[in-house]
PAMAR-395117 format. One line per field, with one value per residue (C-alpha): chain; z, y, x. Coordinates in Angstrom, 1 decimal, always signed. Layout:
BEGIN
chaine: [A;...]
c3: [Z;...]
c2: [Y;...]
c1: [X;...]
***
This chain:
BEGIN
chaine: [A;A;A;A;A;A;A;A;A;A;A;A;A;A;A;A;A;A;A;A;A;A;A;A;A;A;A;A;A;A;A;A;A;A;A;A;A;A;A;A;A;A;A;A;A;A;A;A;A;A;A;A;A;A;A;A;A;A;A;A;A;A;A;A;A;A;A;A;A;A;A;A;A;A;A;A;A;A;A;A;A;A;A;A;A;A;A;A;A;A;A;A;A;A;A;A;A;A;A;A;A;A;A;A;A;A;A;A;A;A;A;A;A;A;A;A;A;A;A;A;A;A;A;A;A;A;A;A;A;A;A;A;A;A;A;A;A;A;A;A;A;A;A;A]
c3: [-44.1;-46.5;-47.0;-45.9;-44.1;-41.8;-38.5;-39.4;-38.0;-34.4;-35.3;-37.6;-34.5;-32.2;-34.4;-34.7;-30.5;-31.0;-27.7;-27.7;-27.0;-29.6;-32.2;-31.0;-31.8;-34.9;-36.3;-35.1;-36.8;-40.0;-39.6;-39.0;-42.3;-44.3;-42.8;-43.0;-46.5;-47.9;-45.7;-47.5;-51.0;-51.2;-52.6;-55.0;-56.4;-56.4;-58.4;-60.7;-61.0;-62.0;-64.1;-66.5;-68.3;-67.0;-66.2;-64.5;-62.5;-62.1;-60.5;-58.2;-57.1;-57.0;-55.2;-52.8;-52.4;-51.9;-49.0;-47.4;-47.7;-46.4;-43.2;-42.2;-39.3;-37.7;-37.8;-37.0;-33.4;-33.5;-34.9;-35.1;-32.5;-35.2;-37.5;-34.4;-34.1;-37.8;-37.7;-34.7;-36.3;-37.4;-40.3;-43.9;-46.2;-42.9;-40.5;-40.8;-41.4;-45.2;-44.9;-42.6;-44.4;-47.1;-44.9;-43.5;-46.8;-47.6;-44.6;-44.6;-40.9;-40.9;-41.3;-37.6;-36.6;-38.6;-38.2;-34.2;-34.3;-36.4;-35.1;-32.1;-33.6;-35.2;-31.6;-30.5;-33.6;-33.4;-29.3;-30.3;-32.7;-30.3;-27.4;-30.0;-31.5;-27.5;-27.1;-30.0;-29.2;-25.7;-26.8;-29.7;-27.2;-25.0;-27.3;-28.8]
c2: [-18.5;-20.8;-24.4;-26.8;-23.6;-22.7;-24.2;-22.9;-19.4;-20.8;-21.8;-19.0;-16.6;-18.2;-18.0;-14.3;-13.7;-12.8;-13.3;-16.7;-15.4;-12.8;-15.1;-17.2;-15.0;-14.0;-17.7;-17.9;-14.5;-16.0;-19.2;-17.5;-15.6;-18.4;-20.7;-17.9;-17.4;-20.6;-21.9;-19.6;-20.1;-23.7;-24.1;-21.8;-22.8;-26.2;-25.5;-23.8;-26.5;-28.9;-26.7;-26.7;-30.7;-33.2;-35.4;-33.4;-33.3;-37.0;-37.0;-34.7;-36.5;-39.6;-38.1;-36.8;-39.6;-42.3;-40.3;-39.7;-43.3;-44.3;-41.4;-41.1;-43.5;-41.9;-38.4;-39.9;-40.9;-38.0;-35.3;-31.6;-33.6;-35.3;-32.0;-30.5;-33.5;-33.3;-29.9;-30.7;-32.9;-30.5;-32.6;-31.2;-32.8;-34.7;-32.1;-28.4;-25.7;-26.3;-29.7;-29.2;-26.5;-29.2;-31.8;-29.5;-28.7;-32.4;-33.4;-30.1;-28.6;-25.8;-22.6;-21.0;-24.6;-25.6;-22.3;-22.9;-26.1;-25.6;-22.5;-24.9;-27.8;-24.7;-23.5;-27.0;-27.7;-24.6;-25.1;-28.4;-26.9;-24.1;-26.4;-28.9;-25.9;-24.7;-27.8;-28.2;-24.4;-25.4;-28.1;-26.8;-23.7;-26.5;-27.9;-25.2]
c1: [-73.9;-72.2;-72.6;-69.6;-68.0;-70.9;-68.8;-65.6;-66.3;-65.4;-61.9;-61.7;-62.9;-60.8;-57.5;-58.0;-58.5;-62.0;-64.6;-66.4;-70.2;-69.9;-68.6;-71.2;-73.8;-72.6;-72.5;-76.0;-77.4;-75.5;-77.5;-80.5;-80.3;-79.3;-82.0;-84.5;-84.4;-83.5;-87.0;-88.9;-87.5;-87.3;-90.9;-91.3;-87.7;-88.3;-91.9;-89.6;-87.0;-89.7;-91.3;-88.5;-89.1;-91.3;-88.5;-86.9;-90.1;-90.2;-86.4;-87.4;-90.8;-88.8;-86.4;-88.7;-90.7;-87.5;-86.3;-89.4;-90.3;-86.5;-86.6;-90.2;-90.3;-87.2;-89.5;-92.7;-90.6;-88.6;-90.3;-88.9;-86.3;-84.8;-83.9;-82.2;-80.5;-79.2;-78.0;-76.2;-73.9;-71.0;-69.7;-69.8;-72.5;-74.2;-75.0;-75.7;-78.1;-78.5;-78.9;-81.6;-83.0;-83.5;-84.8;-87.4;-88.3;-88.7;-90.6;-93.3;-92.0;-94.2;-91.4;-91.0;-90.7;-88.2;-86.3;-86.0;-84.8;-82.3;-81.3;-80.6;-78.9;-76.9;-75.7;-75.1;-72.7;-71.7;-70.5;-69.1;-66.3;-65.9;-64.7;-63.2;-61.0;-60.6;-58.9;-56.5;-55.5;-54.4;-52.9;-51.2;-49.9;-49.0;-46.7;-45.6]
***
């Protein structure tokens, strides 16, 4: 459920001996949590955020508006395609459920939306480290 550690679970789950699929699910549940509430806080904590000095308002409408200008055509072709895609990417501060909790946020995917596709690009990430960390357990028992 934590940012920058969400895809370390597999390796973690693998180190330990535990089953794939439940691990698996377990990630997923985590995500879905995370996501969840973060999807349905995001508003009224950003209203409160710029609520505080109107500058601060004005870096945040910038903000907003400089990466919606820079990253709308890529959604108008993609669509919800392009946020699974994100959260696929199991890199921290690129891919992953927060960032595209945040992106959702910033591009108005309606909530149940944006909480399915992520979930997805969450399992695919998530199924990426889990063969990637397979693979260097083999080889490291290989070696060893």
């Amino acid at each position: 459920m934590l940012p920058v550690l969400e895809h370390g679970t597999m390796p973690l789950a693998l180190a330990y001996h535990l089953p794939l699929v439940p691990a698996l699910v377990a990630s997923l549940v985590g995500n879905f949590i995370s996501v969840s509430l973060l999807l349905w806080l995001l508003t009224p904590l950003t209203n409160w955020v710029r609520s505080w000095h109107p500058s601060i308002s004005r870096f945040v409408e910038w903000l907003f508006t400089k990466t919606h200008r820079q990253h709308s055509a890529d959604f108008d072709r993609w669509g919800s395609l392009a946020l699974m895609l994100i959260v696929s990417i199991p890199l921290p501060f690129i891919g992953g459920t927060w960032t595209g909790t945040l992106v959702a946020h910033l591009f108005g995917i309606k909530y149940w939306r944006a909480v399915i596709f992520i979930l997805l690009g969450s399992a695919i990430a998530t199924t990426i480290v889990a063969l990637v960390s397979l693979g260097g357990l083999t080889a490291f028992r290989a070696i060893m």
